[in-house]
N, C-alpha and C positions, 0 to 999 in steps of 0.2 A: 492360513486364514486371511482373508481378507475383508475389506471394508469399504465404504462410501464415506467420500469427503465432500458432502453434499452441503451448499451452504443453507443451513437450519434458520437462522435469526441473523438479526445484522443492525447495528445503530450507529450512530455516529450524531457529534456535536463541533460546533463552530463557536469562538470565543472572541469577541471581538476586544475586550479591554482586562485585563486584569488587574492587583493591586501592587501590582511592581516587586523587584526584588531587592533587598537589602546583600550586597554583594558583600562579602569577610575577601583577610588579605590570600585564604586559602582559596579560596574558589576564583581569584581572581589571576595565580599563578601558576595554575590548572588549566587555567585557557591562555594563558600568555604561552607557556610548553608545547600546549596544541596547534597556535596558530603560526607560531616562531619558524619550523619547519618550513613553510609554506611562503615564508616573505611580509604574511599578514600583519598587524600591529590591532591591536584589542583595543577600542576605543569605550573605555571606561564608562564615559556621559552617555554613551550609546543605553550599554548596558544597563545603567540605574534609569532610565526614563523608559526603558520596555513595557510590554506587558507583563509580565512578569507571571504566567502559565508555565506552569511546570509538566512534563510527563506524568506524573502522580494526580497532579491536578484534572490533569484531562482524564485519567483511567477512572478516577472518581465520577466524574461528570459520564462518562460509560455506563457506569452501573449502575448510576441511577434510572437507566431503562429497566423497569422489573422484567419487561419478556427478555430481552436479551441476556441478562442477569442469569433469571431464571435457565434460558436456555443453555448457555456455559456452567450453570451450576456443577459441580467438582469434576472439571475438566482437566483430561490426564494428561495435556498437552498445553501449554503456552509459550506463545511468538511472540515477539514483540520487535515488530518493525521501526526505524525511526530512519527516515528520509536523511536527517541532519544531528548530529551529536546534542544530546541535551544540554542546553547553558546551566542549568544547576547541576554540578555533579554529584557525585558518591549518591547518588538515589536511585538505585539499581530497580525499574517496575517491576521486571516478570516477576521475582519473588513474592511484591508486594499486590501484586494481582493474581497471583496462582492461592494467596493464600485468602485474599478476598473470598473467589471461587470455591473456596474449600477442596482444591485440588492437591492430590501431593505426588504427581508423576513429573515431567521434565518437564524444565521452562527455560528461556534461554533467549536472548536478543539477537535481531538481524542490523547491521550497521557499517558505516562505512561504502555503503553501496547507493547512494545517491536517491533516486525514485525506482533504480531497480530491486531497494530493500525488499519491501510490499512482494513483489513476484520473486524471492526467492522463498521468503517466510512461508506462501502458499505452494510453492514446489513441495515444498521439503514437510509442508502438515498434510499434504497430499501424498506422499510416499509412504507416510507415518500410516494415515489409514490406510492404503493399498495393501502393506505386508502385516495388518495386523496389529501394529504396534500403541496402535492411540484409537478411541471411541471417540473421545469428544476433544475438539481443539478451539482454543479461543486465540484470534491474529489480534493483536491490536497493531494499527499504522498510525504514527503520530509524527507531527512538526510545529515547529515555532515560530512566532514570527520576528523575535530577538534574534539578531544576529550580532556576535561579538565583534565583529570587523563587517566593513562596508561593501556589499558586493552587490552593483545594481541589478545582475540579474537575481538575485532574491528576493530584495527590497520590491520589488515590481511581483515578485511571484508568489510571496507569501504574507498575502496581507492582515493575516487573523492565525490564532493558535487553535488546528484542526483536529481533529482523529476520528477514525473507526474501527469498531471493533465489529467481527465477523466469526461469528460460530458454524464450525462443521460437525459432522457426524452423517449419521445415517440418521434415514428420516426423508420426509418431504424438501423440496428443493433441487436444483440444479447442483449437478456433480462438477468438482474441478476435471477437466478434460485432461488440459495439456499448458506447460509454461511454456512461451519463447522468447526468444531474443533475437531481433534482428541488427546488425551492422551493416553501416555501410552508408554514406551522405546522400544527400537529394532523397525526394519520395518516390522513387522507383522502388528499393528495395523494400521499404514498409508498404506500400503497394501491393507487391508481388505478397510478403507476406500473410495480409488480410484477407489476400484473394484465397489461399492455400487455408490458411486459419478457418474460414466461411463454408468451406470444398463441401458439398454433400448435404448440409443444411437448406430446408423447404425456406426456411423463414428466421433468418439471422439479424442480430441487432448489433451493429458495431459501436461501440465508445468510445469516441477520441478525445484523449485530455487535450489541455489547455496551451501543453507545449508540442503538441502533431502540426507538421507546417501542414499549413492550406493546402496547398497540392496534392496532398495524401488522396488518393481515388479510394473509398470505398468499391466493394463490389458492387456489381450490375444487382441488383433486385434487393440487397439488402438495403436495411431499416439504419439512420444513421444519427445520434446524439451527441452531440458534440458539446464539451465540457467548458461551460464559458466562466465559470468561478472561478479567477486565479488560485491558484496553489502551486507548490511546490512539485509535488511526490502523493499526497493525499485528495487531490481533489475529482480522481477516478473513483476512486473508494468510497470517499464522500455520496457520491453519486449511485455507487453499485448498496450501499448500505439502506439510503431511502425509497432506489426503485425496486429494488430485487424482487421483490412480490410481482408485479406491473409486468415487468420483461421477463418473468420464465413462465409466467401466463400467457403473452404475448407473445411472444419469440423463445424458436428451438435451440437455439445457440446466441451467447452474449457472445463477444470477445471486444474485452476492454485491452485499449491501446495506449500506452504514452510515451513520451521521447523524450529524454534526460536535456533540465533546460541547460543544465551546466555541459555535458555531454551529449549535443545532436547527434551524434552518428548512433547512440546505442538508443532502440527502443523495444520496449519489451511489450508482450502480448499473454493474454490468459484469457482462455476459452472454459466458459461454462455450458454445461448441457450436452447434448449430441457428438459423440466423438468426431473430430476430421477423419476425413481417410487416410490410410496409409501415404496418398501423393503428397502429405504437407511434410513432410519428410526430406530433405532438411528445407527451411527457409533460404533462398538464394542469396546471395550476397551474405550472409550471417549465420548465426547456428542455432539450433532448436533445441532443447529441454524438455523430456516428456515429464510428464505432472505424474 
């Protein structure tokens, strides 16, 4: 048996201030363990003058969209992407959003994987519906913009606490295609990729976040929107959550693009709508993922 992992509903919210967090001595050497490995050092004053947006927070501020709400209503599937580890620990979402939903099939977090979270979370709810295993999936993609130690490329890349959340199933909508990943420096290989990713489509609409170097050559006749919101990992999504109606009305194929700010050589891709052809098979310089 199989399925459509069509994206049904899609919202997403931006947070520009919070009301800060009161840090305990447990949560604070919680993150001194995590960052200790690394060379890092946890800059405390950092931390109590945040925003103070929680994961929880934001999945709340999700559901308060009743269509999207509604449309994940007891979803037998939830992801939960996060670009960058939560600063408040032990508050595990999927659970606490699967049970929002009144869902009680598998939930389970994607992490540790930079802005490739996000594309692997919809690989893997995309396989889910292909073999049958899931009706309806809720993603949510989420980051912060507290960071426990200093790192100028995020301080520059995550200016607000983001998320979106993105419901599949069968239904109206644009179907997940295909996930990939390209490797490899300079925009030659992400190039060749988009051009492969595009292959066969009348009328495609490319996406490129916020961290695709300029260079990047879109194909010859595709439609091109380029992400100028800073964000981290979430600010493709942000985008694919508001337009999604607009561009599968408009164009036969999305395929939203973004390049890891902390990891340039990895950029990954995910095609909605119109299958590529067989020739995108693999992505040169890098390796491909079917969805």
């Amino acid at each position: 048996m199989t399925g459509r992992a069509a994206l049904r509903a899609a919202a997403a919210v931006t947070v520009e201030r919070g009301g800060g967090w009161e840090w305990g001595p447990l949560e604070l050497l919680y993150l001194q363990d995590l960052h200790r490995p690394y060379g890092a050092q946890v800059d405390e004053a950092r931390l109590r003058s945040g925003a103070g947006v929680s994961h929880l927070d934001l999945a709340e501020r999700l559901l308060a969209d009743d269509t999207v709400a509604a449309a994940a209503r007891g979803a037998d599937l939830v992801v939960v992407a996060t670009t960058l580890p939560d600063l408040h620990p032990f508050t595990p979402v999927s659970p606490h959003l699967q049970e929002r939903l009144g869902g009680t099939g598998r939930r389970f977090a994607v992490t540790e994987q930079g802005s490739a979270a996000p594309f692997t979370a919809l690989r893997i709810a995309a396989a889910g519906h292909r073999t049958g295993r899931a009706r309806t999936t809720a993603v949510m993609i989420a980051e912060q913009s507290t960071h426990a130690a200093r790192d100028e490329r995020l301080a520059a890349a995550t200016p607000a606490d983001a998320a979106a959340l993105l419901v599949l199933g069968a239904g109206e909508g644009p179907d997940i295609t295909r996930v990939a990943e390209v490797r490899g420096s300079g925009p030659d290989p992400v190039t060749d990729g988009l051009a492969r990713a595009a292959d066969g489509a009348h009328h495609p609409l490319v996406v490129l976040g916020p961290h695709v170097a300029p260079s990047v050559r879109a194909p010859a006749g595709a439609a091109v929107h380029r992400v100028e919101r800073a964000a981290y990992g979430v600010g493709v999504w942000r985008e694919l959550a508001e337009h999604h109606r607009a561009w599968s009305a408009a164009y036969d194929r999305v395929v939203l693009c973004e390049t890891d700010a902390l990891s340039p050589e990895r950029t990954h891709l995910l095609m909605l709508g119109g299958a590529p052809r067989p020739s995108a098979v693999p992505c040169p310089g890098g390796s491909e993922a079917h969805a």
